[in-house]
Legacy VTK file of the C-alpha trace (Angstrom):
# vtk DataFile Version 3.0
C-alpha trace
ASCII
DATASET POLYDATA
POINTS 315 float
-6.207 14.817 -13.743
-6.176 11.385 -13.130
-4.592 8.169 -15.092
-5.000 5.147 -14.224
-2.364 2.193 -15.028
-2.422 -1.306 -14.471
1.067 -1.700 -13.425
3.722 0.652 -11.677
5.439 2.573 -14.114
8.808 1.148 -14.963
11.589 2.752 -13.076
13.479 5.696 -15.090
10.964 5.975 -17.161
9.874 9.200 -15.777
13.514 10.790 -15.758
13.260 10.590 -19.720
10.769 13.159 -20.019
12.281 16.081 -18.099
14.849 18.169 -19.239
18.418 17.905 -17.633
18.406 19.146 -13.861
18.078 22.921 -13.251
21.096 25.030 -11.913
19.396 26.041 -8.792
19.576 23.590 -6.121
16.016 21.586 -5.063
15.317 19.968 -2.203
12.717 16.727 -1.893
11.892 15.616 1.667
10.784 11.875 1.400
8.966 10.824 4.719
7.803 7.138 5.157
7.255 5.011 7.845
9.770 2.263 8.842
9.676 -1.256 7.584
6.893 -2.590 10.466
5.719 -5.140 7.962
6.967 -6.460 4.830
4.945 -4.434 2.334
6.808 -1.401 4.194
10.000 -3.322 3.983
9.956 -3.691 0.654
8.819 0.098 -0.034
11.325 1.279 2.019
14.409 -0.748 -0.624
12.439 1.019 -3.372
12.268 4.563 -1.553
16.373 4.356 -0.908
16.979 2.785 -4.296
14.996 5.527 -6.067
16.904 8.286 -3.958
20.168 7.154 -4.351
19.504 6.751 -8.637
17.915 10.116 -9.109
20.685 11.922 -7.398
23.211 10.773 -9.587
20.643 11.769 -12.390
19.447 15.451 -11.100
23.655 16.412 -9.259
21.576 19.738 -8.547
18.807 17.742 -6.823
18.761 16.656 -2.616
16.360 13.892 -1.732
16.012 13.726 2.398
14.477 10.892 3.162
13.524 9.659 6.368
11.640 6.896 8.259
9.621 6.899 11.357
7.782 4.065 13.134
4.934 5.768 14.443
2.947 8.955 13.564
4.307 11.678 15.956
7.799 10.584 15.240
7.109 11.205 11.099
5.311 15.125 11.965
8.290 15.740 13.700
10.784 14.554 10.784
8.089 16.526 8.579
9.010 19.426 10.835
12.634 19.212 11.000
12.581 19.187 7.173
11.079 21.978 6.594
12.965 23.899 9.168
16.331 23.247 8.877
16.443 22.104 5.023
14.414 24.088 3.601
12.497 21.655 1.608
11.041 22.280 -2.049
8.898 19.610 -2.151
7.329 16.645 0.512
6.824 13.079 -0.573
4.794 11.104 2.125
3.683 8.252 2.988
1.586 8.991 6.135
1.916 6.845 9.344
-1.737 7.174 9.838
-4.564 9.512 7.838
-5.551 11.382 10.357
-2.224 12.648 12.653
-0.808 13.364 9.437
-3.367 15.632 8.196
-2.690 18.846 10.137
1.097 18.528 9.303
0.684 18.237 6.334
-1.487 20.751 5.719
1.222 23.462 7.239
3.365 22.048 4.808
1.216 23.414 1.833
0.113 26.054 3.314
3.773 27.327 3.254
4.268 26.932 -0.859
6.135 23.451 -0.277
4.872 21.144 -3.106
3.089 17.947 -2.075
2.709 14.707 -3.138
0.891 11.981 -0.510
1.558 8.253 -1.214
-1.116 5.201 -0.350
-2.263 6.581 2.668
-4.552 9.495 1.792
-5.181 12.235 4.057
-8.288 12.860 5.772
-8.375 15.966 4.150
-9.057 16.117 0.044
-7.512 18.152 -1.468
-3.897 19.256 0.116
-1.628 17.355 -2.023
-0.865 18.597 -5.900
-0.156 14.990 -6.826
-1.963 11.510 -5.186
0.054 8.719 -6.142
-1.646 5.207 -5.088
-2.763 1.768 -5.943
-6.636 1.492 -7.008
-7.783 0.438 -3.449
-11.678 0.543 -4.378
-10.567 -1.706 -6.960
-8.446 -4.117 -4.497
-11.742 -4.530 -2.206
-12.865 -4.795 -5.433
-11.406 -7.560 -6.717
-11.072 -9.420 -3.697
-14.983 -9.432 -2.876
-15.311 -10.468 -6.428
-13.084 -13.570 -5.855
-14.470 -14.509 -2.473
-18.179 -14.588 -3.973
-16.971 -16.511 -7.061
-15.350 -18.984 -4.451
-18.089 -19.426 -2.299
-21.215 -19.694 -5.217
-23.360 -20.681 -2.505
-22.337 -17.841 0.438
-20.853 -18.423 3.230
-19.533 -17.331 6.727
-16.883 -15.109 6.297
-13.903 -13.153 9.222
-12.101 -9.747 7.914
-9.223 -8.607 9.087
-8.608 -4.730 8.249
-5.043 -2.502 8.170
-4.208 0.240 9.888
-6.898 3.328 10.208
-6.652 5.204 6.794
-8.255 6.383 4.292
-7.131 3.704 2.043
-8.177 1.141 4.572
-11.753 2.649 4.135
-12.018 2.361 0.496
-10.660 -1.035 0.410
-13.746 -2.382 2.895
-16.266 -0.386 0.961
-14.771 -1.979 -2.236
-14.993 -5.422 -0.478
-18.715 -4.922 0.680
-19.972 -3.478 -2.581
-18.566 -6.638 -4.184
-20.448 -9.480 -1.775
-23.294 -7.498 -1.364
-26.316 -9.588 -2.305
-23.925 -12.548 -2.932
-24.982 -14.327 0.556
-21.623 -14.005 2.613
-22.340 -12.816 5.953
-19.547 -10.868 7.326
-19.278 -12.551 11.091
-16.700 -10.004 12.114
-14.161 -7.256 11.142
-11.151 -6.430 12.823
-7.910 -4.316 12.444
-4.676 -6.387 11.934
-3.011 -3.142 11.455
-1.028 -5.240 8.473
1.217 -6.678 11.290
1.306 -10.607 11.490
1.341 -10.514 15.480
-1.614 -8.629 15.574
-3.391 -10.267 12.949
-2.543 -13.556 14.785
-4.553 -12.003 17.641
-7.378 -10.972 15.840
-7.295 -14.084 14.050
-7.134 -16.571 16.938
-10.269 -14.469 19.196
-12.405 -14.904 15.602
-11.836 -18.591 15.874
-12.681 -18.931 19.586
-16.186 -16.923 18.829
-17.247 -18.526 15.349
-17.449 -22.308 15.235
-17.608 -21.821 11.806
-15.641 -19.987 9.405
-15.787 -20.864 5.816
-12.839 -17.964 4.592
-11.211 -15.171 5.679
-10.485 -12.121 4.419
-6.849 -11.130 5.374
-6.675 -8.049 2.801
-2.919 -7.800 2.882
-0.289 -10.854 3.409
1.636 -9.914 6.410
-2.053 -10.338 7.917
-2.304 -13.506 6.001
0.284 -14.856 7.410
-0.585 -14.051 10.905
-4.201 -15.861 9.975
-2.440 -18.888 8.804
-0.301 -19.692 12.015
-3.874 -19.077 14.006
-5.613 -21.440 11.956
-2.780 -24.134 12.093
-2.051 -23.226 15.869
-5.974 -24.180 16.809
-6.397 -27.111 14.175
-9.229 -25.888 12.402
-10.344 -27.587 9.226
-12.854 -25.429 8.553
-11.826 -22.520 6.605
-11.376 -23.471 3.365
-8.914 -20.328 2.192
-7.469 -16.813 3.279
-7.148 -14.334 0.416
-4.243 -11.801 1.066
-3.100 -9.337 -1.216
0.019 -6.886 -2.419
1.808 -9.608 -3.858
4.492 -10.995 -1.201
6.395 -13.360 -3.259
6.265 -16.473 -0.252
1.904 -16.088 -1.200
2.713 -15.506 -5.019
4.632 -18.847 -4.901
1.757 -20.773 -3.006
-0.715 -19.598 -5.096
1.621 -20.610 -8.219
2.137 -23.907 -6.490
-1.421 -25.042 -6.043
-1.847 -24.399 -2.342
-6.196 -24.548 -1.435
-5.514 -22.147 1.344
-3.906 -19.314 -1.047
-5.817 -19.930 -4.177
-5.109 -16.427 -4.989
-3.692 -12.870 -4.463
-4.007 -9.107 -5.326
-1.860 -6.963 -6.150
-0.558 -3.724 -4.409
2.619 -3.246 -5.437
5.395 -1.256 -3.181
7.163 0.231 -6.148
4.470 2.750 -6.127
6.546 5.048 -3.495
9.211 4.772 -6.540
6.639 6.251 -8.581
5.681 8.878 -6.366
9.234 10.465 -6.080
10.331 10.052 -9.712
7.252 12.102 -10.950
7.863 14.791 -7.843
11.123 15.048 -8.558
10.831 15.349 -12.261
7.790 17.960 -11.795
10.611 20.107 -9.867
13.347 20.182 -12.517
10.939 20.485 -15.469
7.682 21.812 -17.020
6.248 17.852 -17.291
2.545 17.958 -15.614
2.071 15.765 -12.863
-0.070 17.590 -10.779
-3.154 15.457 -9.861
-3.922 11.464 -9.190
-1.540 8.341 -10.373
-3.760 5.395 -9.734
-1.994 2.107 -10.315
-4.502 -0.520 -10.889
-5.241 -3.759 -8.826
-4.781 -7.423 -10.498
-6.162 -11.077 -9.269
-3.182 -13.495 -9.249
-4.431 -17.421 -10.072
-2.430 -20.062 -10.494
-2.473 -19.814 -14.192
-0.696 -16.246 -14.167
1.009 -16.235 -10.828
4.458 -16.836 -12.556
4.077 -13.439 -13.910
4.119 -11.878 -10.359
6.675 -14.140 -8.754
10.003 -11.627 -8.401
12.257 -14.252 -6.038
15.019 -11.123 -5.785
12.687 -9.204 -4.178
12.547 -7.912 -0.746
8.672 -8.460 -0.007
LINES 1 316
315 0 1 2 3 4 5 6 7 8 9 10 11 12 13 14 15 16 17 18 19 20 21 22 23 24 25 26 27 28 29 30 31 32 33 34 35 36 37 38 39 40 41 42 43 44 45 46 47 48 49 50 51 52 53 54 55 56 57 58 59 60 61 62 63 64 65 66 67 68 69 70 71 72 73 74 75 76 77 78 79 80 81 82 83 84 85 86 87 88 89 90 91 92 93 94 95 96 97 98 99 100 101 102 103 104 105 106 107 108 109 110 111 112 113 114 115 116 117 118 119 120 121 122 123 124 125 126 127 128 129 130 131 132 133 134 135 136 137 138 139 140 141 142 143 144 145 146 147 148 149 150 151 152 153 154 155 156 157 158 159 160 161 162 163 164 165 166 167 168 169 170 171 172 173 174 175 176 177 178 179 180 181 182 183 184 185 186 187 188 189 190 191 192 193 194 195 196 197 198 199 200 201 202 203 204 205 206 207 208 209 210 211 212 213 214 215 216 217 218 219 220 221 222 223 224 225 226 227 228 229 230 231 232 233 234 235 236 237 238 239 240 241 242 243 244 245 246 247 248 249 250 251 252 253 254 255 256 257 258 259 260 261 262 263 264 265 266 267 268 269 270 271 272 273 274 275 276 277 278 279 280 281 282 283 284 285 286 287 288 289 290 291 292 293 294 295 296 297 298 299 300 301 302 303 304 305 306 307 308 309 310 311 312 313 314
């Protein structure tokens, strides 16, 4: 099954549809990693907002969640879940794809319900429910705005995330958009959605190419990284960095007119709210949710960037 929405689904929304909580106690691990960047900051106040609501909502209901900053640290909180709580069901957000995958796959393999979050596994298959944002679509859309943007092609950096499967989609989405379009692609690197590294990245690009007419930050942690490069070596040459997920500091400089941010795309963090509502409410309930949640990606202009401007937001 899959359905396909064009924003996250409006918190409690879910809890409607399933009956009151069952008399047998259920246990939900939640494993994410830490807030390294500030789309994981932001899903991390969502993952501890939802956990806290639905257990006053489902008394009979224990969500564990934990956090880990790098992917041996989350297989062993996956671990310690299982063995000492007993776990029902596993809601993750993997580190990485591929240290993840084995994990994981125990996991299932022992009856535990699963439902993987954003970062697929590199695996199909081992989850019961995929809840994510349309990354195809956010390469996607972002191609489609950097070839509308530069009518004439271009020279073009690329900074990717962290190794995933999402990561992959999102630069297939990206080529398939410029393909034909005359952007040449001078180099791709991971940022690993980290500002320092994107810095990095970001800085050795503009020592190599004496030319650079945009860059493709995919994400605005990167972005921001980019920017201080860009202003740090006093180039005038790039004309704009497209981000993306909808960090309210970029949502306000594309509302405001800025040339370097002329736009955004949006991946929103809520998703992991999503992702436990429906897992939780498939435990306590006969509601289907097996199969994929895709939550679809949206181009933010200046003409409807009010609309995605949340200033009591974390991210």
């Amino acid at each position: 099954m899959s359905i396909t929405f064009k924003a996250a689904l409006a918190a409690g929304t879910l809890a409607a549809l399933a009956a009151p909580a069952m008399a047998q106690d259920i246990t939900v691990g939640v494993s994410i990693p830490a807030a390294t960047h500030g789309w994981a900051g932001g899903m991390n106040f969502h993952a501890q907002e939802t956990v806290e609501r639905l257990e006053e909502v489902y008394p009979n209901v224990d969500l564990v969640l934990s956090t880990a900053s790098d992917p041996a640290e989350q297989v062993s909180d996956i671990e310690d879940m299982v063995a000492t709580r007993g776990i029902d069901a596993l809601v993750v957000l993997p580190f990485e794809s591929e240290p993840l995958t084995g994990p994981v796959q125990a996991v299932a393999d022992g009856g535990v319900w699963v439902t993987v979050v954003d970062r697929g596994l590199s695996v199909e298959g081992i989850e019961d429910l995929y809840v994510a944002g349309d990354n195809t679509g956010f390469g996607q859309v972002s191609g489609e705005f950097m070839a509308e943007q530069l009518p004439d092609g271009g020279k073009i950096v690329a900074l990717r995330g962290i190794p995933t499967t999402i990561d992959n989609m999102r630069v297939a989405g990206f080529e398939a958009a410029i393909e034909g379009k005359g952007i040449e692609i001078l180099g791709m690197e991971h940022g690993n959605w980290n500002r320092d590294d994107s810095f990095t990245v970001m800085q050795d690009f503009l020592s190599r190419f004496p030319q650079i007419d945009a860059v493709w930050a995919s994400d605005d942690d990167m972005a921001v990284g980019v920017l201080a490069a860009i202003e740090a070596a006093g180039r005038d040459d790039v004309q704009f960095v497209l981000g993306g997920a909808g960090m309210k500091e970029m949502i306000a400089r594309t509302r405001d007119g800025d040339p370097m941010i002329p736009a955004n795309v949006t991946y929103p963090p809520a998703m992991i709210a999503t992702a436990i509502e429906m897992t939780v409410v498939g435990q306590v309930s006969n509601a289907p949710v097996a199969g994929t949640f895709t939550i679809g990606s949206e181009l933010v202009t200046p003409e409807n960037a009010e609309d995605y401007y949340f200033p009591g937001s974390p991210f």
